[in-house]
N, C-alpha and C positions, 0 to 999 in steps of 0.2 A: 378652230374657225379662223380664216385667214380675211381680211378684208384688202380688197384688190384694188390700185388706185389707179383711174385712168386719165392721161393727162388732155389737154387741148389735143383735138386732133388726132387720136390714139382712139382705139378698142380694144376689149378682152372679154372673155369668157371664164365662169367661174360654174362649178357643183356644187350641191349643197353639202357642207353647213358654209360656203364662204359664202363672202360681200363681196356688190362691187360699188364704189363710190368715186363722183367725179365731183369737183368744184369749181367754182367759175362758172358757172353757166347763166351769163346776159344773154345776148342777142346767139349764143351755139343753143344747140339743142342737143340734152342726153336723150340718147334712145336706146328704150329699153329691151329687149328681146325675152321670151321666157318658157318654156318648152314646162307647163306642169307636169308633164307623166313623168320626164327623165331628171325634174329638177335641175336644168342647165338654165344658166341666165348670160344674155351676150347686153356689153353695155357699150356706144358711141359719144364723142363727145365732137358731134358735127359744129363747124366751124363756118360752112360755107356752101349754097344752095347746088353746086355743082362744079366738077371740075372743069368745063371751058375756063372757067375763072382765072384757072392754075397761069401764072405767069410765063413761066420756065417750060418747058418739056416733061419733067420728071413731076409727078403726080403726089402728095402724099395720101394716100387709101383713108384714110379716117377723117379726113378733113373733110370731104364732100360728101354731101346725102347722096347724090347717085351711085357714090365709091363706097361710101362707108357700110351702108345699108346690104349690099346684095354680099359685100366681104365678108362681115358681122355673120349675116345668115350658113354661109360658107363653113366659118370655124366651128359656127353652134353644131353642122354639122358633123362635123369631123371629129367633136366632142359626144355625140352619140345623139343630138338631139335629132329630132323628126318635124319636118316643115310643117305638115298639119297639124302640129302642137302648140304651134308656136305663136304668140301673142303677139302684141306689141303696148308700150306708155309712152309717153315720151315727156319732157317738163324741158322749160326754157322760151327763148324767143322772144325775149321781154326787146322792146323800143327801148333802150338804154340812153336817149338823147333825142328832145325832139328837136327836129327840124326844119326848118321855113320852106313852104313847098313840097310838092308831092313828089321829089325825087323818088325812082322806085330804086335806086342805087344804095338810096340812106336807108332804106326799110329792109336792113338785113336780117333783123330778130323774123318777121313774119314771112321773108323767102324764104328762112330756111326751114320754119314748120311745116309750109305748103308745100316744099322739096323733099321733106320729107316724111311728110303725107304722101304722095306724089311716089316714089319709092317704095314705099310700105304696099302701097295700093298695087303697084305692079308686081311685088314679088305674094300678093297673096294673103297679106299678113293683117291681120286685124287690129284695130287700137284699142286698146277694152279700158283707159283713162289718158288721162290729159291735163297739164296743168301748165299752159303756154301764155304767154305775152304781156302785159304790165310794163311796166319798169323798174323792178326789182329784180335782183339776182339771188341763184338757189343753187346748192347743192344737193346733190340725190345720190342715195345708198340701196343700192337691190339687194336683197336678201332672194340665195338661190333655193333655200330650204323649202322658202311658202311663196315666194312669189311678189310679197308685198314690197312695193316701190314708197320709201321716204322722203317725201319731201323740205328740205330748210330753206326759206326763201327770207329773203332782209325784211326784217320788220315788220313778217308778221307771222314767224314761228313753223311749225312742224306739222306736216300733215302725209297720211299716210293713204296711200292709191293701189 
């Protein structure tokens, strides 16, 4: 069993019996992917509601829900999985910092959930849990064997989706 680490900004795809785990996640959101027939799990660790954002020219794919999301679905396939298998979790998007004012600029934890709701919704994909926003940060590990998404989040322990 291999556990697979994915960093800011990054995705992967893993079979069972591997993991995938990312860390860090305040205001990004892991998104999870998970095909139960073929036992494939694709895992995101979005950073950013969309790539307009991108400053430069050159894009990075894992960064943005609109980039990340439709990529992600891409490799699950090309790993054997089937779109109508495929689920979705997602955890993160915590307000890490409040703010004075309703800046929508400073409310990056909740664009990028709705962005990637948003995404999910276009390409099909259902959310069957969710454990987003607060202001506490989580780490989450996917298990591709069953399916089941772990949740660590600061301070107040381990919960499984």
């Amino acid at each position: 069993m291999e556990i697979i680490k994915i960093g800011m900004a990054d995705l992967g795809v893993a079979k069972s019996p591997s993991k995938l785990r990312t860390t860090g996640l305040g205001s990004c959101v892991g998104v999870v992917l998970y095909d139960h027939i073929h036992k494939i799990a694709g895992m995101a660790h979005v950073m950013l509601p969309e790539s307009s954002l991108a400053k430069s020219g050159e894009v990075t794919i894992g960064k943005y829900a609109d980039t990340a999301i439709p990529h992600l679905i891409d490799l699950m396939e090309k790993a054997g999985a089937q779109t109508r298998n495929i689920v979705a979790k997602i955890a993160g998007g915590a307000q890490m910092f409040a703010f004075l004012g309703n800046s929508d600029t400073m409310r990056i934890g909740p664009r990028n959930v709705e962005a990637c709701k948003q995404a999910l919704k276009e390409a099909n994909i259902r959310i069957v849990a969710e454990d987003t926003g607060g202001n506490c940060g989580r780490t989450i590990e996917m298990d591709a064997a069953n399916g089941v998404l772990q949740i660590r989040t600061v301070n107040q322990g381990v919960k499984e989706v």
